[in-house]
Phi, psi and omega in degrees: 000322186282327177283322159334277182318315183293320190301314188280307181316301172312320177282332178292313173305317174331309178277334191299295172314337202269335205270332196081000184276016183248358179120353216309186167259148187312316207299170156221205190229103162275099201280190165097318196325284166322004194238130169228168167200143193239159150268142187214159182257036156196182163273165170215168161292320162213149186281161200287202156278330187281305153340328188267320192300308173269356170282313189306301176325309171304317218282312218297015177267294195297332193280304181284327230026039199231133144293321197288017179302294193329323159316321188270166168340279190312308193279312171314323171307282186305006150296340206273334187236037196328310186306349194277002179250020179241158190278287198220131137260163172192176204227098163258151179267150183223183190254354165347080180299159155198155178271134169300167166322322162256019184086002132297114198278129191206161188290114185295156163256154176227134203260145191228118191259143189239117189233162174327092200266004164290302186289327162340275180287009171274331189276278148016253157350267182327301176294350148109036160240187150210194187285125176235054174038166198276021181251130183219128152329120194238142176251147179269149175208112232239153199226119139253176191205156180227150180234090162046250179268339182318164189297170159270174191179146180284154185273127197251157182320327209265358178299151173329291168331303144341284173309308197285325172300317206265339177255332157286301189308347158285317200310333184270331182106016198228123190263150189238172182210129166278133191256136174296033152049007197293196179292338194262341179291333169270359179274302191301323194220100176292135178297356157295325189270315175324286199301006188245003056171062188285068227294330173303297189279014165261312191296313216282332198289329184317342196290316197300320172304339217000095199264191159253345166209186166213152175246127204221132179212129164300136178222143176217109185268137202268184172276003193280332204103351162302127194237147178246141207238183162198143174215161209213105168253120190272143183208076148113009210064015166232185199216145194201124175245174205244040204260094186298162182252149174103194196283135157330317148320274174330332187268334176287339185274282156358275214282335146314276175351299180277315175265338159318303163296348175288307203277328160267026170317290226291352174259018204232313166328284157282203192230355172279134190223142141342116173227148221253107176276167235049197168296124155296109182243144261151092161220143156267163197056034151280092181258053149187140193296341182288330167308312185289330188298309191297334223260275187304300169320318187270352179272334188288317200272352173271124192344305185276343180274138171277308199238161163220136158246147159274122202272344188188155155204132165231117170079206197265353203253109173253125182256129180245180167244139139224178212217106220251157148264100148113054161072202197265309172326325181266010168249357191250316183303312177300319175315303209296334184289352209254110201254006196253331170273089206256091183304146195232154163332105184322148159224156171280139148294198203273342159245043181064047214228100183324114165294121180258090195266145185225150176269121169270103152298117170308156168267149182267000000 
C-alpha cells in the first residue's frame, strides 16, 4: 500500500511539473539522455548491429540536441563500430505485437541500450560538437483541432496527439509542458485567438507557466480523415513557422524534430548551459499530495526566501531550488521555529555541491 502511495504522489508531483503550477524555473531536467530504447521481436545474445546502430544515433541526437550529428565525419565512423560505445543492455517483455521476420506477428521485447557518457561526449568533441547537458529549455504547447464540419475546439491532454508529441520529444530530449485547459486557461485564451496564431493572448494565457517557449498548432482533419496541421514557435522574440508533410505521425514527428533543433540550438552554440541557482533543499517523507502543497506554501512564507522551484522528486523525497536573501543562516534560523521541519545529515551531490536535508513531520 505505501508503495502505491509514493507511486501515486510521484505521477502527482510529475504533472504539477509538467504542468507548471508549482512555480518552476523555466529549465527542466532530462534524465535518460545516454539511454536509448526499441521494440524487437525476440531476444538475441548481443543486439544486432542495425540496433546498436539506431540507439546510438538516437542517445548523440538527444545528447547533442543537434539531428545533424549523425552527419559528421567522426560519428559515421563510430557507426561502422557502434558496441565500442556501449555500457549494458537488456531486454523487458511487453504485450506489444511486432512483426517478425517471417512474417509473424508476435509480442515485442524492448530492448534497452544503455551507452557511455564519457565516450559520448569524447565522440562529440571529436565531431566539433558537444553535449549541452541535462537542464533543457521547455516548451508550452498549445493545440487546437477542427474535425470536418465540427466546431473548433482545443486538443485536450488526454488526446492521441498528445501522447505522440510528448513522446518524440523525449527521443529528442526536449520537454514539453501542457496547459491544463481549466477555466482560467480558456478564459484567458479564446480557441479562436489560438487557431488564428494570434500571438498577444497566447503569450499572455502562457504567462502562468513560464515556459521558455511555446508551441502552437493547428490541426484540420478533412473528411476522407486526413489530416493538415500548421504550427508556429515562439522562442526568445523569435518565430518559426511550420507546415509538415505525411501522415499525422509523420508531421508530428517532423514538427518535434524541427523545434528540438530550433530550441536546443543556442545551447549546442556556446559554451553557456543552464545552470540551475540557488540552495539545494532536500525534504523527505512527503507521502501525500496535501503534504507537498502545504510543504511549498511554508517555504514560500518564510522571511528569507524569494523564490522555490522544484528541481526533482524520487520517492517520498522532494528537491528544491531555493532562492535566499541573507544566506543559508537566515533559512535554517526561519527553519528552526517550524517543529514539522526536522533536520537530518547534510551530503555533496556528485558536483560537491551541498544538499541541505530536512525530514516533514506528520501533524499529529
Amino acid at each position: 500500500m505505501k508503495t502505491i502511495m509514493m507511486r501515486n504522489l510521484c505521477n502527482c508531483l510529475l504533472v504539477l511539473l509538467l504542468t507548471g503550477v508549482c512555480g518552476l524555473a523555466q529549465a527542466a531536467t532530462v534524465k535518460g539522455l545516454y539511454t536509448a530504447e526499441m521494440l524487437v521481436p525476440e531476444q538475441l545474445a548481443q543486439p544486432g548491429v542495425d540496433q546498436l546502430q539506431a540507439g546510438l544515433r538516437a542517445v548523440l541526437i538527444k545528447v547533442s540536441g543537434r539531428s545533424n550529428v549523425v552527419n559528421k565525419p567522426a560519428v559515421v565512423n563510430a557507426l561502422q563500430q557502434p558496441s565500442a560505445w556501449l555500457n549494458q543492455f537488456g531486454y523487458q517483455a511487453t504485450q506489444i505485437p511486432v512483426a517478425a521476420g517471417d512474417g509473424r506477428e508476435v509480442l515485442g521485447q524492448r530492448l534497452l541500450l544503455e551507452f557511455d557518457p564519457v565516450l559520448i561526449d569524447q565522440l562529440l568533441q571529436q565531431s566539433g560538437m558537444r553535449a549541452i547537458g541535462h537542464a533543457r529549455p521547455v516548451l508550452l504547447v498549445w493545440l487546437a483541432q477542427q474535425r470536418g464540419a465540427a466546431a473548433r475546439d482545443f486538443v485536450s491532454q488526454e488526446s492521441q496527439i498528445y501522447t505522440e508529441l510528448l513522446q518524440q520529444a523525449d527521443l529528442r530530449g526536449l520537454p514539453l509542458s501542457l496547459p491544463l485547459l481549466d477555466l482560467n486557461d480558456q478564459n484567458a485564451l479564446d480557441v479562436s485567438d489560438l487557431w488564428g496564431f494570434f500571438r498577444e493572448p497566447i503569450q499572455q494565457a502562457s504567462e502562468r507557466y513560464q515556459p521558455d517557449g511555446i508551441l502552437v498548432g493547428r490541426l484540420l482533419q478533412g473528411n476522407g480523415g486526413g489530416w493538415q496541421t500548421e504550427w508556429l514557435l515562439l522562442k526568445e522574440g523569435q518565430a518559426r513557422s511550420m507546415t509538415p508533410s505525411g501522415s499525422l505521425s509523420e508531421q508530428l514527428k517532423q514538427v518535434i524534430n524541427e523545434s528540438a533543433d530550433f530550441a536546443l540550438a543556442s545551447l549546442g552554440a556556446s559554451r553557456f548551459n543552464y545552470v540551475e541557482t540557488g540552495l539545494q533543499l532536500e525534504v523527505a517523507n512527503i507521502v501525500e499530495i496535501e503534504d507537498y502543497l502545504q510543504l511549498v506554501d511554508y517555504l514560500r512564507q518564510l522571511p528569507p526566501v524569494e523564490a522555490v522551484r522544484v528541481s526533482g522528486v524520487d520517492a517520498d523525497r522532494v528537491l528544491f531550488r531555493v532562492e535566499l536573501q541573507g544566506g543559508v543562516q537566515a533559512l535554517e534560523q526561519a527553519v528552526r521555529l517550524n517543529q514539522r521541519m526536522s533536520p537530518t545529515p547534510r551530503f555533496s551531490s556528485g558536483n560537491a555541491e551541498t544538499v541541505y536535508s530536512y525530514r516533514w513531520q506528520q501533524e499529529q
